[in-house]
N, C-alpha and C positions, 0 to 999 in steps of 0.2 A: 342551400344548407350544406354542410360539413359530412363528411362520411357517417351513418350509421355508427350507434354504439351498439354493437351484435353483445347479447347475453345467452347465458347457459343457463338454465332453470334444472337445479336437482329438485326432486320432491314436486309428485303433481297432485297432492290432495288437496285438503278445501282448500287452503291458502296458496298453492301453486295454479289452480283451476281459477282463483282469482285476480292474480296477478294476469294471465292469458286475458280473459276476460276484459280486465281495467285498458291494459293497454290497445286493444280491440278496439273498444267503447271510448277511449280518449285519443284516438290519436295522431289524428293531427293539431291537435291541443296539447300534448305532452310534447310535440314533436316544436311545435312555438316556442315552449314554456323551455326546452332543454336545447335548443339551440340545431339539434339536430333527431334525428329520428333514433328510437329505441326499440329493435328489432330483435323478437325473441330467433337463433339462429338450432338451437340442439336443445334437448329434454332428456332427463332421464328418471325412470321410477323403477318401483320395485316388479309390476304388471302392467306392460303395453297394453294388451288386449281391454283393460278396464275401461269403462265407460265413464267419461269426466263429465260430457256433459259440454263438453270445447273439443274443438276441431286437434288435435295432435300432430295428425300425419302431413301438415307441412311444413314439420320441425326435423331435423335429424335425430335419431331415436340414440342414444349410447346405454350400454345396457351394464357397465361400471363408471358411478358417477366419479369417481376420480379421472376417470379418462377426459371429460367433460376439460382440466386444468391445462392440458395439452393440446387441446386444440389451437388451432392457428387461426382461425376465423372466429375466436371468441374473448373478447375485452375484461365482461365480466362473467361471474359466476354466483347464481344467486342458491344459497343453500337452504332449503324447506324440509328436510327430512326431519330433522329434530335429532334429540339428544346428545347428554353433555362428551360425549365419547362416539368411538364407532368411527362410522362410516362420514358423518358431519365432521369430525374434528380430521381424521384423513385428507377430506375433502378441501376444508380451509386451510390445512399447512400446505398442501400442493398448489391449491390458486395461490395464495400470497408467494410461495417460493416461487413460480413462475412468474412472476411480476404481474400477476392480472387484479381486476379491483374483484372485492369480493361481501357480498351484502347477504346479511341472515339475519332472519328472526328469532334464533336458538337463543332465547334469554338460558338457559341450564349451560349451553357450552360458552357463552362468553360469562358468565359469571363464575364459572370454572377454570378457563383457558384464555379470559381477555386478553390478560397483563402480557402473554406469550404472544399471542395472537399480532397485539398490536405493536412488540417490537418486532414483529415480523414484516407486519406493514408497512411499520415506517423505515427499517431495514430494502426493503423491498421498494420503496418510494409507492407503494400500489394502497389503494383506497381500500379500509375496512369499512363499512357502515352497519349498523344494526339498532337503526331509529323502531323497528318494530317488532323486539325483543321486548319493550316496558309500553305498556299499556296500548296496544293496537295503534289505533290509528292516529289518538294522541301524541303532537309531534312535541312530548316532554323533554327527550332527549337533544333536540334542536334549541328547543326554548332552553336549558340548560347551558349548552356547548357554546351556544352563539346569542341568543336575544337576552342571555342576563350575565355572561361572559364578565364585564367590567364588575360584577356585584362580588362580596364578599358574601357566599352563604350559610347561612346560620342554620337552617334547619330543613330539611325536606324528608317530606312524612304522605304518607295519603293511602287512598283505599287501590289497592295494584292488583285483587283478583275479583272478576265477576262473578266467576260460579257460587264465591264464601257470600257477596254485599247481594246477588241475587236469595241465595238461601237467608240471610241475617234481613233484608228486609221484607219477603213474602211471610215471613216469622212474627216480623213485625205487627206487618198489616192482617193479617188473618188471625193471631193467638195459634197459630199450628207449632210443632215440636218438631225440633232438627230433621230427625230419622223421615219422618213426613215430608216434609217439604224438599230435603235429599232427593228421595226417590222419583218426586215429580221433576227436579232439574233433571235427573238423567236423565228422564223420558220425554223431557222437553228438548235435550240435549245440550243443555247448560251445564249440565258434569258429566263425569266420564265414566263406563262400567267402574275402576277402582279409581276414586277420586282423591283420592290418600295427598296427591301432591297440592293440588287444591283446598281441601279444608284442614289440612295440616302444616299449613301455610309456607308450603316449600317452595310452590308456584312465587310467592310474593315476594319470601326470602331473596329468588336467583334476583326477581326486578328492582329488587331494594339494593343490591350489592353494585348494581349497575349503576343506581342514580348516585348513592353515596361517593362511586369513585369520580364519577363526574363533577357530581354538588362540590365535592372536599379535595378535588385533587390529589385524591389518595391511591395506592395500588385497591385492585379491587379483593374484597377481605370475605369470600362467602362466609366459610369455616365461622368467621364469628358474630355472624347472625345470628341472633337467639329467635328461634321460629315457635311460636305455640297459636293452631289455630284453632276452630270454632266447635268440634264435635262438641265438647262439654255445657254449651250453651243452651239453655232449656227457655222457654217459653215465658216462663214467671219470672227468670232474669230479663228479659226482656221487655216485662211488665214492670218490674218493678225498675227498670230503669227511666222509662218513660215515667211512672210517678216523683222519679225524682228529677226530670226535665231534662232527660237524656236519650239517645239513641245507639244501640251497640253496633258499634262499625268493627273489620279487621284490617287495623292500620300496621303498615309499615313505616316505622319511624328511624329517621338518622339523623345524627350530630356530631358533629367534629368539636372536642372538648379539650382541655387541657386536661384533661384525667383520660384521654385517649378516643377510639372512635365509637360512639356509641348505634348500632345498630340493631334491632326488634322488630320483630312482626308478632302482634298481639292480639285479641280482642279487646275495643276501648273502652270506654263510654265518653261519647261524644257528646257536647253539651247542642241544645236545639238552638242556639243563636250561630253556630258553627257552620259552615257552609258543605261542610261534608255528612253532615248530618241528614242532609239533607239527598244526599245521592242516593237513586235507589235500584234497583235491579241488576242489570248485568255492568252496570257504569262501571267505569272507573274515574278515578278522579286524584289530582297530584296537585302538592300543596308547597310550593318553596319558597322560603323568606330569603329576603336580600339584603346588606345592609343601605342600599340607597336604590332600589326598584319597591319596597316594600313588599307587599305578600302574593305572588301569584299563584293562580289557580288553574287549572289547566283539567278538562273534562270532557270526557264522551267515551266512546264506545273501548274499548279495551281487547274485544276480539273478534271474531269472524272474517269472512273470507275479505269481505267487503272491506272494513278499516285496515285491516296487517296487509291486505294488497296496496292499500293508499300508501302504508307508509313506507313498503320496500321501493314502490314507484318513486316514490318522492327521494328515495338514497339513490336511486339512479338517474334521476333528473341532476341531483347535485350533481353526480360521476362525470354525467355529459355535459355538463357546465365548465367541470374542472374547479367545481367549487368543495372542495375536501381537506381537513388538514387533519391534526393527530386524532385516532378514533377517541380518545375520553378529554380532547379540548386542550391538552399540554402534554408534550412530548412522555412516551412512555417513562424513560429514566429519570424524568421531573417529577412523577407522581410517588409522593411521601410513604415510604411504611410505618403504617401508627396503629399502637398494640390496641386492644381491644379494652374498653374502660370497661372498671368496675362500675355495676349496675346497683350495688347496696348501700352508694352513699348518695343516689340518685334519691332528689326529692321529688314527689307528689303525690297525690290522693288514692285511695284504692277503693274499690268493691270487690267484698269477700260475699261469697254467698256460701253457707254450709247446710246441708241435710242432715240433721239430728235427730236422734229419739226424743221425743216428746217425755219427756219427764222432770220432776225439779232436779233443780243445781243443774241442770246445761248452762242456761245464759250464763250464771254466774260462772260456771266452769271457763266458758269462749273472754270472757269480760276481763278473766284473773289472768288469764294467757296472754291476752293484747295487753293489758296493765306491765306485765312482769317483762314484756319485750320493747315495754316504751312505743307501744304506739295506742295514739291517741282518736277515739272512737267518735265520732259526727253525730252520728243513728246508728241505732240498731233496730232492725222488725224481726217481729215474726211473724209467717205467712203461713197460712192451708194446715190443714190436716190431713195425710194421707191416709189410706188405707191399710200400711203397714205401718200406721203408729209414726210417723216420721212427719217430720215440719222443715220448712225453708226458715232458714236465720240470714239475714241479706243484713251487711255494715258497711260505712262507708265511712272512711277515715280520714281526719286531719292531715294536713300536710306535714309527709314526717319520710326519715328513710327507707327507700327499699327492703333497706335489709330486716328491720324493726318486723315488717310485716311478714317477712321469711321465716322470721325466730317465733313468731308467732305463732303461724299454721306446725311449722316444729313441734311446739310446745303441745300443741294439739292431734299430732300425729298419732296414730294408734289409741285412741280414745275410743272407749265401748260407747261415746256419748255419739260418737260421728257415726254417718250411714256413707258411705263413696267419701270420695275426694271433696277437695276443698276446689272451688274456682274462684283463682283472682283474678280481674280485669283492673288496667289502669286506667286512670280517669285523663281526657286531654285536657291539658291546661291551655 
């Protein structure tokens, strides 16, 4: 075999403790599979002394992870600290200026600092990978880059955060309320003390902006993700979506349109013959159309030590191969800038659920609203009586514009008839 590919490991928490590990446990299997061996050479974290749980000390310790880029006995540099700035974004313009290959799973900084990143890389001739930035250990972004490459995509959509599809189907399956089953993922460890990036669907947002610029060949466009995630989602939505033959997922959806590039991260309603419907717990699961591969599906585990280590490994199997070319599949300066589409001439179905006061002329009042906005009404229920006098209004609408339903809830705005907000969820078509 060929010289060692020596790597630098910044960040030793779960997912650097796993990467140690994997390579451990594989390797002289990794070492077959990559042509030559892959030998962790220096580490660096924020606390030596801490106990990982892996052997440390017969790595070289650096105690600033930028220095890590200097080194002379170090090929690559894999970055595990996290976030879209700091000390990560530091870290990746110095390996790539020094010509070294450079592998992270920061979906926040490459959804933020791709587009830079990878003229730096390819400037650089040095290898970016970041296959375990979007859904763990699912190799999405491979199958994207390389095994549907020849396809024209049409659409890539799917469920990118476990902690929302574990809280949305324990909801599910039990009849318990958001706030509930929240506080059991913390303390299972499936969200986080402030989980705000997670069920406010920013987590899915950064991995959605990754796959669109892959799927579409586009610069990558966070900024104009529309992100709304799941806190407002209550129980009897849930119910009542299932009486209507659905399941609420929180998909991230993209499309490259002639009215521009359409990207969302939303609450659905997923129909049950749908295969994401069917995902449940921490899963994640990614959905791309092709025009001549037809629909792949692509699913499992989305995080933990164990998959995000599989899939750094696997970026540096490539490296040692020599098997790498532009990090989003066509040279940086190829990838198209495309405005952001308007979302109100976008057709499909809705579910409005409203909590009103129980009294006459509501319905009629919500009925005269959606009439006067031109959108056209499916069903309407009403469900429960509460305790303070207040009832669930759940409709669900013809296929008609976005916007129609916007002028709607408008119309209805500030109504002594309404109790909270309104929640809409689109329906997948």
């Amino acid at each position: 075999m060929t010289k060692p590919l020596r790597i630098a490991l910044a960040g030793l928490g779960t997912v650097g403790g796993g990467v140690i590990r994997l390579l451990d446990a594989n390797r002289d299997l990794i070492a077959r599979r990559a042509g030559r061996p892959i030998e962790i050479v220096a580490v660096s974290a924020r606390d030596r002394a801490k106990d990982r749980g892996v052997d440390i000390t017969r790595f070289a310790w650096v105690d600033d992870s930028t220095a890590l880029a200097q080194q002379a006995d170090v090929d690559v540099v894999v970055e595990l600290v996290g976030g879209s700035d700091g000390p990560a974004l530091t870290l990746a313009r110095a390996t790539l200026s020094a010509g070294k290959g450079f592998v992270t799973a920061n979906k926040a900084m490459i959804a933020h600092h791709g587009l830079e990143l990878a003229h730096a890389a390819e400037a650089a001739r040095a290898p970016l990978k970041f296959e375990a930035a979007v859904a763990g250990g699912i190799p999405v972004i491979k199958g994207l880059r390389e095994g549907a490459a020849a396809n024209e995509i049409a659409r890539v959509y799917g469920i990118l955060n476990g902690t929302c599809n574990f809280i949305l189907s324990k909801m599910e399956a039990e009849g318990r309320d958001f706030a509930d089953v929240l506080a059991e993922a913390q303390a299972l460890g499936f969200a986080e003390s402030d989980p705000s990036f997670d069920i406010d669907g920013i987590d899915a947002a950064h991995k959605l902006s990754i796959l669109s610029s892959i799927a579409f060949g586009t610069q990558p466009a966070f900024g104009d993700v529309q992100a709304c995630g799941i806190r407002a989602v209550l129980a009897a939505d849930i119910a009542e979506a299932a009486a209507l033959g659905y399941r609420i997922r929180l998909l991230g959806i993209a499309e490259s349109t002639d009215a521009g590039l359409f990207q969302r991260v939303h609450p659905h309603l997923v129909p049950t013959s749908h295969p994401l419907a069917h995902v449940t717990g921490a899963t994640n699961a990614v959905v791309a159309e092709g025009n001549f591969v037809g629909r792949l599906l692509f699913q499992g585990a989305g995080a933990g030590d164990g998959p995000t280590a599989s899939a750094v490994v696997a970026d540096l199997i490539d490296i040692a191969r020599g098997e790498y070319g532009p990090p989003y599949a066509m040279p940086a300066e190829s990838l198209a800038a495309q405005d952001a589409a308007d979302t109100g001439n976008r057709l499909g179905r809705a579910y409005v659920r409203l909590t009103v006061a129980d009294k006459v002329g509501v319905l009629a009042e919500i009925a005269a609203a959606m009439r006067d906005a031109g959108v056209s009404i499916e069903s309407l229920m009403q469900r429960g009586h509460a305790s303070d006098g207040s009832v669930l209004v759940a409709i669900v609408t013809h296929e008609g514009p976005e916007r129609a339903v916007a002028q709607a809830l408008e119309k209805l705005r500030g109504s002594p008839s309404l109790i909270g907000a309104p929640l809409w969820m689109h329906i997948l078509a």
